[in-house]
Backbone as JSON, one array per atom type, in Angstrom:
{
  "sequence": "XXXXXXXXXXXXXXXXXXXXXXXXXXXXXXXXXXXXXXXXXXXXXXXXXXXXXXXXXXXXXXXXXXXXXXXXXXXXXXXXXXXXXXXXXXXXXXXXXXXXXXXXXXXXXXXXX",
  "N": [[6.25, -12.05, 6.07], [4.25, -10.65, 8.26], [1.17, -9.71, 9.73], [0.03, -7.43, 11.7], [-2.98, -6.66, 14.15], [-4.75, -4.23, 13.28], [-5.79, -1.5, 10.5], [-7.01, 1.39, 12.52], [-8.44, 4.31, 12.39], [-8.2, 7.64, 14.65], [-10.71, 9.56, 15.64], [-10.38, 13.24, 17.16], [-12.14, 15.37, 18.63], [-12.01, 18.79, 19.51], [-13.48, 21.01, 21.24], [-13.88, 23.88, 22.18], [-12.63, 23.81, 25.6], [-13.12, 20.82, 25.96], [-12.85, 17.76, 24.77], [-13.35, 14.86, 22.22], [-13.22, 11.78, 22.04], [-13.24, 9.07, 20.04], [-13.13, 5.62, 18.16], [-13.18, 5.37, 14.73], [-14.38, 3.77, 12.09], [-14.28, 4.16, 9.33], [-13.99, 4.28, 5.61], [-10.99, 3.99, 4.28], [-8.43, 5.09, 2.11], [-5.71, 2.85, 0.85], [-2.59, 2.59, -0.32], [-0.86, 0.02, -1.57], [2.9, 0.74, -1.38], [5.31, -0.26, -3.31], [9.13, -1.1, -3.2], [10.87, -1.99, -5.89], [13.43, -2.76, -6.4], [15.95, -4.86, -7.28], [17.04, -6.08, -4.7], [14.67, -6.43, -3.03], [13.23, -8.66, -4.43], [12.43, -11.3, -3.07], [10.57, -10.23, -1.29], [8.44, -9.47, -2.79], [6.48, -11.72, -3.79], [5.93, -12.11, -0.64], [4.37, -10.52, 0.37], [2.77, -10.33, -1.09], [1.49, -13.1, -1.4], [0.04, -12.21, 1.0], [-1.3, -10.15, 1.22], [-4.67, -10.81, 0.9], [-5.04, -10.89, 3.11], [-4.6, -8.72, 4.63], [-6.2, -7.29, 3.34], [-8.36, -8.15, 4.33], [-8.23, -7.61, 7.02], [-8.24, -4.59, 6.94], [-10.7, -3.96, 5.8], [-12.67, -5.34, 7.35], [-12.03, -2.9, 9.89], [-12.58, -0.98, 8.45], [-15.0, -0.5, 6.5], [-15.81, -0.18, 2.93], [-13.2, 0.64, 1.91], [-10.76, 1.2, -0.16], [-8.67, 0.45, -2.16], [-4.48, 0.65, -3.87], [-1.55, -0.18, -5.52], [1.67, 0.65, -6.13], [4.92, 1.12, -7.13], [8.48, 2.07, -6.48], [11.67, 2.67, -7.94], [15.22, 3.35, -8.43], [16.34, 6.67, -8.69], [16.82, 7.68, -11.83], [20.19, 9.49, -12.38], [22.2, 11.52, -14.17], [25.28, 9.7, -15.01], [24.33, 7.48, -13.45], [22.72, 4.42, -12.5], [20.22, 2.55, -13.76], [18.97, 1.98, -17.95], [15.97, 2.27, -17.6], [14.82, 2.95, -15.22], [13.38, 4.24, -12.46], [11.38, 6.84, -10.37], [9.2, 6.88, -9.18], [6.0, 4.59, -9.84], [2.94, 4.1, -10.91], [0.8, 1.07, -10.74], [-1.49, 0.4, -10.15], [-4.99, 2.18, -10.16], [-6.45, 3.88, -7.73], [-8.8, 1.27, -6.07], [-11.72, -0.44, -5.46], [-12.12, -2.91, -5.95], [-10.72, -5.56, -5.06], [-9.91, -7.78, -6.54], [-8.73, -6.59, -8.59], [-6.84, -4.78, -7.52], [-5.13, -6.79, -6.17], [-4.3, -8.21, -8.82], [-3.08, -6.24, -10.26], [-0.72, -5.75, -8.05], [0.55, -8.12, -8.24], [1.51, -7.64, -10.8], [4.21, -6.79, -10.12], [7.12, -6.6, -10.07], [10.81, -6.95, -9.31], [13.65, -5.73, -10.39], [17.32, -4.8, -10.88], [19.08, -1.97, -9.5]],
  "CA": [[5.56, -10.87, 6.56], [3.06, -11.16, 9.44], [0.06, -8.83, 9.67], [0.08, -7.16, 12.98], [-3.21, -5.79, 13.93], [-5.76, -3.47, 11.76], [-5.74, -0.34, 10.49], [-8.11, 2.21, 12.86], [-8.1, 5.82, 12.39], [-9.05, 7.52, 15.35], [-11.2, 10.58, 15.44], [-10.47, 13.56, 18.33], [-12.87, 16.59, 18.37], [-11.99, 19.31, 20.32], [-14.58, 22.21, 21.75], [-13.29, 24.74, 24.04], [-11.85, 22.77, 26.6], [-13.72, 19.56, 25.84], [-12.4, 17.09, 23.97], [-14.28, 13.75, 22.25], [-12.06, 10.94, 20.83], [-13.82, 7.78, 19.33], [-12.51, 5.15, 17.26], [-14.01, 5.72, 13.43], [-14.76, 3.09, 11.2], [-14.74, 5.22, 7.7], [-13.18, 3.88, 4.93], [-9.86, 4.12, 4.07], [-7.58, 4.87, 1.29], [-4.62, 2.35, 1.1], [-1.88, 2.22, -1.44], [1.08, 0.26, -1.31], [4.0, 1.66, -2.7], [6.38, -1.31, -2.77], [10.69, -0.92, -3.65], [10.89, -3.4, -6.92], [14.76, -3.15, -6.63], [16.59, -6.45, -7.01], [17.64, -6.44, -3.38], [13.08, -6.88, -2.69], [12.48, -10.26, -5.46], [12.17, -12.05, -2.58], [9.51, -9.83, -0.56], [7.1, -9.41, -3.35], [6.0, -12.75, -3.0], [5.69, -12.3, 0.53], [3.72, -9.37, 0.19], [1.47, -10.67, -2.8], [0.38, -14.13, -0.3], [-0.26, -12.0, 2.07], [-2.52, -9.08, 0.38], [-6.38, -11.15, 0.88], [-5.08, -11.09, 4.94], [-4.51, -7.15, 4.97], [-7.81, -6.59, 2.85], [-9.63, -8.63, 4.85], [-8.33, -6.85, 8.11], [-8.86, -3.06, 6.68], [-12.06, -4.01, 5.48], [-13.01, -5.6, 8.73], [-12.55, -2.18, 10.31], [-12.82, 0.46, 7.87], [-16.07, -1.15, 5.17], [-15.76, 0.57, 1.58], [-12.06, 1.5, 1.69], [-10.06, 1.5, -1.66], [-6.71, -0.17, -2.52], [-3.7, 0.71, -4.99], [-0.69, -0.36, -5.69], [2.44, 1.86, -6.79], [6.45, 0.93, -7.29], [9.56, 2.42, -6.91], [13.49, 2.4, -7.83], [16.31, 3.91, -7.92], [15.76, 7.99, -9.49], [18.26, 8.35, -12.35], [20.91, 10.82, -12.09], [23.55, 11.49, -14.94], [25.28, 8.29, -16.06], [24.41, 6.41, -12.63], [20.86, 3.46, -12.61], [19.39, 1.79, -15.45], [18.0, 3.44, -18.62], [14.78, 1.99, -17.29], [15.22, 3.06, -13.74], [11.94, 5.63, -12.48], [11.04, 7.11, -9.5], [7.62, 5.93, -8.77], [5.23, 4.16, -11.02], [1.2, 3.86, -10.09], [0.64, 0.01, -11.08], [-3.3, 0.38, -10.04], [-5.73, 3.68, -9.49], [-7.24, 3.3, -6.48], [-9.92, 0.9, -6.85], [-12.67, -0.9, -4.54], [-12.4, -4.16, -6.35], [-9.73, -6.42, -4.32], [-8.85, -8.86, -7.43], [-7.59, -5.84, -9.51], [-6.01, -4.57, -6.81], [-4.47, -7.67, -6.07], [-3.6, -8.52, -9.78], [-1.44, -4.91, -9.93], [0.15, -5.97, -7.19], [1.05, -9.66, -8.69], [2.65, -7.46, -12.12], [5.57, -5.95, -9.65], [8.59, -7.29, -10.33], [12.15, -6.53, -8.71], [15.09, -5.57, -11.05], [18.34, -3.78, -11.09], [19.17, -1.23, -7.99]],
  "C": [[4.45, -11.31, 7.49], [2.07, -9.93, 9.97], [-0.48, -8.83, 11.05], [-1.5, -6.34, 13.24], [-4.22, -5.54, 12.43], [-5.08, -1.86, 11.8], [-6.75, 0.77, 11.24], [-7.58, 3.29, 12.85], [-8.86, 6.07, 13.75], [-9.66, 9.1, 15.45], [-11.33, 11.33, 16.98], [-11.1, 14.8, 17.82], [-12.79, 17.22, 19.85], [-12.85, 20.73, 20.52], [-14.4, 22.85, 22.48], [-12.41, 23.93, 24.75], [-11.83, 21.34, 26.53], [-12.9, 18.98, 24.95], [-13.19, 15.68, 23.74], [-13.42, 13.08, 21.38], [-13.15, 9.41, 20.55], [-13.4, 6.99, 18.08], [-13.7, 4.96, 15.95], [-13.97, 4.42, 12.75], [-15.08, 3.26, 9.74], [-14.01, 4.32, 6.97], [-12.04, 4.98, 4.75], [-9.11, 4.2, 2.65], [-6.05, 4.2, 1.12], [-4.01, 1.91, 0.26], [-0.65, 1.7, -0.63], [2.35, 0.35, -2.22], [5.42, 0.74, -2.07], [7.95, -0.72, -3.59], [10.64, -2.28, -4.88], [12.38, -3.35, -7.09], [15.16, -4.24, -6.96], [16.83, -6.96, -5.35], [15.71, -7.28, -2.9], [12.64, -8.07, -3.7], [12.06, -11.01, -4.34], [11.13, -11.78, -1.57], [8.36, -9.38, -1.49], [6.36, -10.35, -3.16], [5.28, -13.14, -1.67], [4.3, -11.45, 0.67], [2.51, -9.87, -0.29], [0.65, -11.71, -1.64], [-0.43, -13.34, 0.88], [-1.77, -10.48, 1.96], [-4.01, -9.61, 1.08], [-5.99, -10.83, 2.6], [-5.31, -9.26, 5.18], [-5.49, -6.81, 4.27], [-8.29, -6.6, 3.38], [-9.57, -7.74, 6.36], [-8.56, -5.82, 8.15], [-10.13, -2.85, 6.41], [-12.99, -4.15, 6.5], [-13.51, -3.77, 9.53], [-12.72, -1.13, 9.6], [-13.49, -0.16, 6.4], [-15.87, 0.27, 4.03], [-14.64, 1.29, 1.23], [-11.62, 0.7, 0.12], [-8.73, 1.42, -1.56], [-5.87, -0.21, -3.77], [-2.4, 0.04, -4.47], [0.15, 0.85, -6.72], [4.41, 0.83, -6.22], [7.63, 2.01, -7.35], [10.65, 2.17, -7.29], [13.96, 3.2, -7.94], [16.06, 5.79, -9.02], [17.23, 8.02, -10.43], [18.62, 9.4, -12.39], [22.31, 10.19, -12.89], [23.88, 10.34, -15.25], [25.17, 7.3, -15.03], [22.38, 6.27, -12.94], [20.86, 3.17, -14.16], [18.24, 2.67, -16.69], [16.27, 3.39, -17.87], [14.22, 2.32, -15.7], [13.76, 4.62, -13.71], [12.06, 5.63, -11.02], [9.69, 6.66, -8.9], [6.86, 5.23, -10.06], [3.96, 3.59, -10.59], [1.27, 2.59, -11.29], [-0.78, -0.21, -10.99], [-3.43, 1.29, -9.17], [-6.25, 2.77, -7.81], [-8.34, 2.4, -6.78], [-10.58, 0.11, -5.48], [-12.58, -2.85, -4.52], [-11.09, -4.93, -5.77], [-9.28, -7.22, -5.17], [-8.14, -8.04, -8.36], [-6.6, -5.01, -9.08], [-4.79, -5.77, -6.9], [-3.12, -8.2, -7.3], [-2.65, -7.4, -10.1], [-1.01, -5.49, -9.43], [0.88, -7.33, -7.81], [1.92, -8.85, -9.75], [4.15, -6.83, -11.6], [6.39, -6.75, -10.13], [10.07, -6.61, -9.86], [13.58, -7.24, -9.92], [16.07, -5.03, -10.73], [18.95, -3.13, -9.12], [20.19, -1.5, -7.55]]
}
């Protein structure tokens, strides 16, 4: 994975005719909501080394944002997926603190799918 780039929001305010665009610097809310299928075992990893690089660049431009982690797989339906099979699953609230972020993110794991 290779970390293209930051995240900037950009803020346009429009007034009658006028318009004022300026790039914002607010914090940010940023979850990622990774696939833990079997086919992804080999991009968690990728993902996980790469986490302190994408903090450090959201943080860079958007100071006091807040990072979760969240999983999906496959949604069961009738006798198809695994009994264990879910639709999403929040692995960490939002939180400020970057090593408990981080450590969610380290408990993913890719099964099944």
């Amino acid at each position: 994975m290779r970390v293209i780039g930051a995240v900037v929001p950009v803020l346009s305010l429009v007034y009658g005719r006028q318009s004022y665009s300026e790039s914002c610097f607010l914090p940010i809310d940023l979850m990622i909501l990774q696939d833990t299928t079997g086919s992804f075992d080999d991009d968690l990893p990728n993902v996980s080394k790469n986490i302190p690089v994408i903090v450090e660049k959201v943080l860079e431009q958007n100071p006091g944002s807040w990072f979760g982690a969240a999983e999906f797989k496959d949604k069961p339906y009738r006798d198809l997926g695994e009994p264990d099979d879910f639709c999403y699953r929040i692995s960490s609230k939002m939180t400020p603190e970057v090593e408990e972020f981080q450590k969610a993110y380290d408990t993913l794991y890719a099964s099944g799918g």
